[in-house]
C-alpha positions as CSV (number, residue, x, y, z in Angstrom):
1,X,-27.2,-3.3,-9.5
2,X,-26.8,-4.0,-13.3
3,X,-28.2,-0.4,-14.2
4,X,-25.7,1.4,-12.2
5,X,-22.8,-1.1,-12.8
6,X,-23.7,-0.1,-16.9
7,X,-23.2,3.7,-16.0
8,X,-20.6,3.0,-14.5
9,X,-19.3,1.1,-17.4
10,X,-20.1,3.9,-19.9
11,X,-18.3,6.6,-17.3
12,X,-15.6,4.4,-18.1
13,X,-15.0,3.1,-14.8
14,X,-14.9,-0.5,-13.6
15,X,-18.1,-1.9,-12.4
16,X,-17.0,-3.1,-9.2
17,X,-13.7,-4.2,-7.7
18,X,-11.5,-6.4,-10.1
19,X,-10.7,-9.7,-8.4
20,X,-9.3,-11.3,-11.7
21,X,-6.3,-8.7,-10.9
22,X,-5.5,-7.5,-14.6
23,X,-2.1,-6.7,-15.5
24,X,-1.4,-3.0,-15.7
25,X,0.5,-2.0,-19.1
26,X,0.6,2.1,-18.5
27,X,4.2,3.1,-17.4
28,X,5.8,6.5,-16.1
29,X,7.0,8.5,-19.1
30,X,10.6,6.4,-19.3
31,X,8.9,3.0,-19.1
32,X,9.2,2.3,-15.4
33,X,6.7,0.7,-13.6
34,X,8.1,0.9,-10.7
35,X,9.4,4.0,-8.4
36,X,10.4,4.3,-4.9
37,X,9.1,7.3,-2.7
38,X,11.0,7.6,1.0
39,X,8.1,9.7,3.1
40,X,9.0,11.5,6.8
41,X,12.3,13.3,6.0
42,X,11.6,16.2,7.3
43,X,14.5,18.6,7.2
44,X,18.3,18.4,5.1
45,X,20.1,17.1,7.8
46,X,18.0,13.4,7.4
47,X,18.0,13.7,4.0
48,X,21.6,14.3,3.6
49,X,21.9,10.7,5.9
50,X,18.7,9.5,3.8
51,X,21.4,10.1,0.7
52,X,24.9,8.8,2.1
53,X,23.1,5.5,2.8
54,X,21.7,5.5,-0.9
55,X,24.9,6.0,-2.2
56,X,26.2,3.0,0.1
57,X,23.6,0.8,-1.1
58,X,23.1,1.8,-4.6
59,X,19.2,0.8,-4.3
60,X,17.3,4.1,-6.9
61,X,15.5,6.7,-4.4
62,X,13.1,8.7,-6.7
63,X,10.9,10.8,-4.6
64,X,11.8,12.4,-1.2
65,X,8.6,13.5,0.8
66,X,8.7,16.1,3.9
67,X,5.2,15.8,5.5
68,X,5.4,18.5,9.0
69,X,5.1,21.6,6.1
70,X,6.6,24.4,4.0
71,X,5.9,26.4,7.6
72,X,8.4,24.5,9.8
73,X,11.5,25.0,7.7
74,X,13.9,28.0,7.2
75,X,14.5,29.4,3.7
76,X,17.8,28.0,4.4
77,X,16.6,24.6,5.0
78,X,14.7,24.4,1.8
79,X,17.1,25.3,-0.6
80,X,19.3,22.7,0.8
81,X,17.2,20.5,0.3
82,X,16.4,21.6,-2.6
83,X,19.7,21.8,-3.9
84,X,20.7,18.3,-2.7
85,X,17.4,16.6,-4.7
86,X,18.4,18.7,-8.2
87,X,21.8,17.1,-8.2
88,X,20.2,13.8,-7.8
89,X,17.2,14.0,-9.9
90,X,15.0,13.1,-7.2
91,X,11.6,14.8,-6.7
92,X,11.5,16.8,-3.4
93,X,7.9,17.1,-2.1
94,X,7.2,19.3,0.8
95,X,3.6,19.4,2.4
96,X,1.7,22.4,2.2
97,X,-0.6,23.9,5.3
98,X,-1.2,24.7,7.6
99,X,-4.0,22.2,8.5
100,X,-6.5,20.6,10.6
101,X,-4.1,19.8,13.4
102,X,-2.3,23.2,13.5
103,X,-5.5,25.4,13.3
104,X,-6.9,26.9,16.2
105,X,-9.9,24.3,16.6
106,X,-9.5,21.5,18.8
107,X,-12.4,19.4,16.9
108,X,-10.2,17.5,15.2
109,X,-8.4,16.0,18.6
110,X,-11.8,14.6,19.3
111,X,-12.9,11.2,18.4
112,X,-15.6,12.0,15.5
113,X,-13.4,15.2,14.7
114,X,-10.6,13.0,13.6
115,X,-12.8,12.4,10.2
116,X,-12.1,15.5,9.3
117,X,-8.3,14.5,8.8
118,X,-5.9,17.6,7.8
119,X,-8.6,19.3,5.7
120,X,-8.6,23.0,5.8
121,X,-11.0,24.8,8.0
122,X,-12.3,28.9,6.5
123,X,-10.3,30.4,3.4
124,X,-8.0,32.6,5.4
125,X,-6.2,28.5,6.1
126,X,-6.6,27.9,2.0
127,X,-5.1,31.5,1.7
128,X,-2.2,30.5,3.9
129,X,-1.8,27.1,2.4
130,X,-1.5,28.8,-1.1
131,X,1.3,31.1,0.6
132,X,2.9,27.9,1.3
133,X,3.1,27.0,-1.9
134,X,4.1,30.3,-3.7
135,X,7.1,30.5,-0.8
136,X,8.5,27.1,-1.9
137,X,8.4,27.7,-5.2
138,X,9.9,31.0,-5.3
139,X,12.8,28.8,-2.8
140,X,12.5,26.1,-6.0
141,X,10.2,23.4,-5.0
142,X,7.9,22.0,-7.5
143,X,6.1,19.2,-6.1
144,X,3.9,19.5,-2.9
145,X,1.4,16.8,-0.8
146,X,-1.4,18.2,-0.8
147,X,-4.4,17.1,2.4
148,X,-7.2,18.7,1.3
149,X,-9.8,19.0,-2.2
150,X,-10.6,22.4,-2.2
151,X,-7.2,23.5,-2.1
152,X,-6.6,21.4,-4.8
153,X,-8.6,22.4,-6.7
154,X,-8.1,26.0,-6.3
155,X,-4.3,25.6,-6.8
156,X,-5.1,23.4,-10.0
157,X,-7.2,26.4,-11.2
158,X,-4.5,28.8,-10.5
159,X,-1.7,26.7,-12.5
160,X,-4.2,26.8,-15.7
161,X,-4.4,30.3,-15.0
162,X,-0.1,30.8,-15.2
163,X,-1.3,32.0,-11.4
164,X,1.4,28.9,-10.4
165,X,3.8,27.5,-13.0
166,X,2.8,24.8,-14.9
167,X,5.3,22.4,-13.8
168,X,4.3,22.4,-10.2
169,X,2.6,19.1,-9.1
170,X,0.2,17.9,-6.8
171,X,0.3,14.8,-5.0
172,X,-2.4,14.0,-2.7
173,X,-2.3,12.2,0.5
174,X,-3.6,9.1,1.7
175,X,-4.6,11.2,5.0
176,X,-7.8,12.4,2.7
177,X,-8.8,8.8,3.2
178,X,-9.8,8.0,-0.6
179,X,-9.9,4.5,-1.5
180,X,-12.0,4.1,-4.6
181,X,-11.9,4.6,-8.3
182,X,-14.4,7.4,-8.3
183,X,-12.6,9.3,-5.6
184,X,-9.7,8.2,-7.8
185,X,-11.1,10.0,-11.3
186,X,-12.5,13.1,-9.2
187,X,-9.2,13.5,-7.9
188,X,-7.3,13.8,-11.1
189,X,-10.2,15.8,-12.4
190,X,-9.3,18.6,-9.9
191,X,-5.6,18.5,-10.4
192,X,-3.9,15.3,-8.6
193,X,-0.4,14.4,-10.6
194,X,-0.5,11.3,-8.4
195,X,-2.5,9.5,-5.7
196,X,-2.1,7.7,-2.1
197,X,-5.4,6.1,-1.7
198,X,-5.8,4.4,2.0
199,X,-3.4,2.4,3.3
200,X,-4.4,-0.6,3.4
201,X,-5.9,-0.7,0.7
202,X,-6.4,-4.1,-1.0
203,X,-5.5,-5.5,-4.4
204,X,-8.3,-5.7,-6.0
205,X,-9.1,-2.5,-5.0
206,X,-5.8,-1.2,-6.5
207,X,-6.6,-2.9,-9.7
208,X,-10.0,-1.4,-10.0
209,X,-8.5,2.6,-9.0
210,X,-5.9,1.2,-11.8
211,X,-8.5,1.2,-14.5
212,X,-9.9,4.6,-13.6
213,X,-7.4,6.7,-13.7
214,X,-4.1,7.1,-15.9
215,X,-2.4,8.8,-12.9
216,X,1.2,7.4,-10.6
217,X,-0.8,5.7,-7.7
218,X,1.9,6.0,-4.5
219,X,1.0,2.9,-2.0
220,X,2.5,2.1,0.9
221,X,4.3,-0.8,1.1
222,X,4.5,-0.4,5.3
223,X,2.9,1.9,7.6
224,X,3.9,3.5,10.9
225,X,2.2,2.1,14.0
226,X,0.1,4.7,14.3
227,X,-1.5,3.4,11.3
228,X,-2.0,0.2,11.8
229,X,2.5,-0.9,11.6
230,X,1.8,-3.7,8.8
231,X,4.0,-4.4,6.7
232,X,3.3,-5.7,2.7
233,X,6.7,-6.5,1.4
234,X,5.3,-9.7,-0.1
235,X,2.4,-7.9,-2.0
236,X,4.8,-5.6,-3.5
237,X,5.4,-7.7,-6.5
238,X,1.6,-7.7,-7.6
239,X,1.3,-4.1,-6.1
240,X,3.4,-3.5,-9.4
241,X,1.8,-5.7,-12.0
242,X,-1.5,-4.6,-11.5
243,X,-0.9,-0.9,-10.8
244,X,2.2,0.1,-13.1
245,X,3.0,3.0,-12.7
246,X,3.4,3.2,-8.8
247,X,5.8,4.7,-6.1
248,X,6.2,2.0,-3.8
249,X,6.0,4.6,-0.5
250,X,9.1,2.9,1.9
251,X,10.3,3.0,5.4
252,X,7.0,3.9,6.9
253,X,7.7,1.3,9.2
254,X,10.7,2.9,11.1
255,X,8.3,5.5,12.2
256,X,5.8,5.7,15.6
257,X,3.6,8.0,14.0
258,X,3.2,10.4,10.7
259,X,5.2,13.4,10.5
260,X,7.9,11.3,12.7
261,X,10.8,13.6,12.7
262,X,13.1,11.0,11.8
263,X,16.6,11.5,13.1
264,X,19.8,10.6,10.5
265,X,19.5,7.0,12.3
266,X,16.0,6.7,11.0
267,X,16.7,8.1,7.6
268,X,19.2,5.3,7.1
269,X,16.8,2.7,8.7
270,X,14.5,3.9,5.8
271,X,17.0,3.0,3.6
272,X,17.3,-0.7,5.0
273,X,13.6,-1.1,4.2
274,X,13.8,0.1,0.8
275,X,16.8,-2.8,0.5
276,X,14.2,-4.8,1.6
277,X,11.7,-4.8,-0.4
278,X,13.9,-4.2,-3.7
279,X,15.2,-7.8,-2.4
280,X,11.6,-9.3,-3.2
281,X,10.9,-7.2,-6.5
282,X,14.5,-8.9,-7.5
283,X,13.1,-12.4,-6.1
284,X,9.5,-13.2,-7.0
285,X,9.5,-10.0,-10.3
286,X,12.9,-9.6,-11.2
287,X,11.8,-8.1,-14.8
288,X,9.6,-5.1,-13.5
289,X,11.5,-2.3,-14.6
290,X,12.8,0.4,-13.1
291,X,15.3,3.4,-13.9
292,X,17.6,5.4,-11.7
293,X,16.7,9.0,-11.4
294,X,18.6,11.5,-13.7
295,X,21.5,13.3,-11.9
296,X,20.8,17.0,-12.3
C-alpha cells in the first residue's frame, strides 16, 4: 500500500483513516466551530413552532432544512418561510428535485434500486431540478440540499457563469451516501458549500474527511428510525474537536422516517433534542465556541 498511501499524501489527502483523532483548528468565517442545523421542517407552519420554542429556550438554531422539495410548497409558503429565517439570520435550505422517488420509475422501490438513492434519472429531471432552484430563488432562497453530482455540478457551472447568483449555496446530502475523504474533495470540487457524509459515520473517519477538505461538514448527531434511530449525543463533543467547523444536524430522532412531515409538536420535540445535546457540549466541551445567528 505505501505507493498509493504516498499519492495520496502528495494529493494532499490523508493516507488512510486518522485514529490518533487530530484536533481541527479551521472555524466558520466568525470563529465558531460549532453550528446547529434542525433538518425535516417542512413547511412555515412547523417552523414558526420550530421558532417559538427557540425563543423559549434560547438554545442558537442556525440552519433550518426542508427536505420533501421546492415542488411541494406554495409561493406563499416559501416566502414565509423565507421571511421568518431573514429576521432571524438563519439559513433556510429547501431541497431541490424532483428525484429518484418522485420520478416515474419504480426501480428505485426495489431492493438493489434503492442504491441509486434520490439521484436524477434523464436531463429533462436535471432540467426540472434546476427550475427548482431558479423558482426559489426568484421567491428568495439561497441555500438548497442538493441529492445528486451531476446536478451539482451543472448548477455549480451555471453560478460561475452568473447563470445563478453567486451567493446561492449547495449543500449536499448524506442520502448520496459519501463517506470518505476523496468523495469529500470531489465534492467540493464540483461545487458543495458543505457536506453530510453517511450517517453513521465514525470518528476517525470524520477526522480523516476533516483533513481533505476546508468545507462545513453537517453530521448527524441522531437519526430517524428509518435510518438506523441511534442516537450520538455523547460523541458530539469530539464530533467538534476534530471536525470544526460542523453543523451538528438535530432532532433527527423525533422522526419515523426522512422527509417526516413533522407536525408543530414535532418541531418543538426538535427543539428538546437540540437542548440536549447543547447540555453535553456545555458538560464534557464547555469552551467550543459558538455564536448566535445575526438577526436580519
Amino acid at each position: 500500500m505505501h505507493k498509493t498511501k504516498s499519492f495520496l499524501a502528495r494529493m494532499g489527502l490523508p493516507e488512510g483513516d486518522l485514529y490518533d483523532l487530530p484536533t481541527s483548528e479551521k472555524r466558520f468565517d466568525d470563529g465558531a466551530q460549532y453550528r446547529f442545523e434542525v433538518p425535516g421542517i417542512q413547511g412555515p407552519g412547523a417552523m414558526a413552532a420550530l421558532l417559538e420554542a427557540v425563543d423559549k429556550t434560547g438554545v442558537p438554531i442556525h440552519r433550518i432544512t426542508q427536505t420533501k422539495g421546492v415542488m411541494t410548497l406554495l409561493d406563499s409558503e416559501i416566502t414565509r418561510m423565507v421571511d421568518m429565517a431573514g429576521a432571524r439570520g438563519i439559513e433556510l435550505v429547501l431541497s431541490i428535485g424532483p428525484r429518484a422517488t418522485t420520478d416515474t420509475s419504480a426501480s428505485v422501490n426495489t431492493p438493489e434500486g434503492m442504491r441509486m438513492g434520490y439521484r436524477l434519472r434523464g436531463q429533462d429531471q436535471v432540467l426540472r431540478a434546476v427550475e427548482e432552484v431558479h423558482r426559489g430563488v426568484c421567491l428568495g432562497v439561497m441555500s438548497y440540499l442538493v441529492y445528486d453530482e451531476g446536478s451539482l455540478w451543472l448548477m455549480d457551472e451555471m453560478r460561475k457563469a452568473g447563470e445563478l447568483p453567486e451567493g446561492v449555496r449547495f449543500k449536499v446530502s448524506a442520502h448520496t451516501g459519501h463517506g470518505n475523504p476523496c468523495a469529500a474533495r470531489m465534492l467540493t470540487q464540483i461545487g458543495a458549500n458543505s457536506f453530510n457524509p453517511v450517517r453513521d459515520i465514525q470518528l476517525q473517519m470524520l477526522a480523516a474527511i476533516r483533513a481533505a477538505v476546508d468545507i462545513p461538514l453537517d453530521v448527524h448527531t441522531e437519526n430517524p428510525a428509518s435510518t438506523g434511530g441511534f442516537i450520538r449525543h455523547y460523541e458530539v463533543p469530539e464530533m467538534i474537536r476534530v471536525a470544526a467547523p460542523i453543523y451538528l444536524k438535530t432532532g433527527g430522532s423525533v422522526a419515523k422516517t426522512h422527509s417526516w412531515d413533522s407536525t408543530d409538536a414535532d418541531a418543538v420535540k426538535r427543539i428538546k433534542q437540540v437542548q440536549l445535546v447543547q447540555r453535553v457540549i456545555d458538560s464534557y466541551c464547555p469552551d467550543a465556541v459558538t455564536h448566535p445567528p445575526a438577526r436580519g
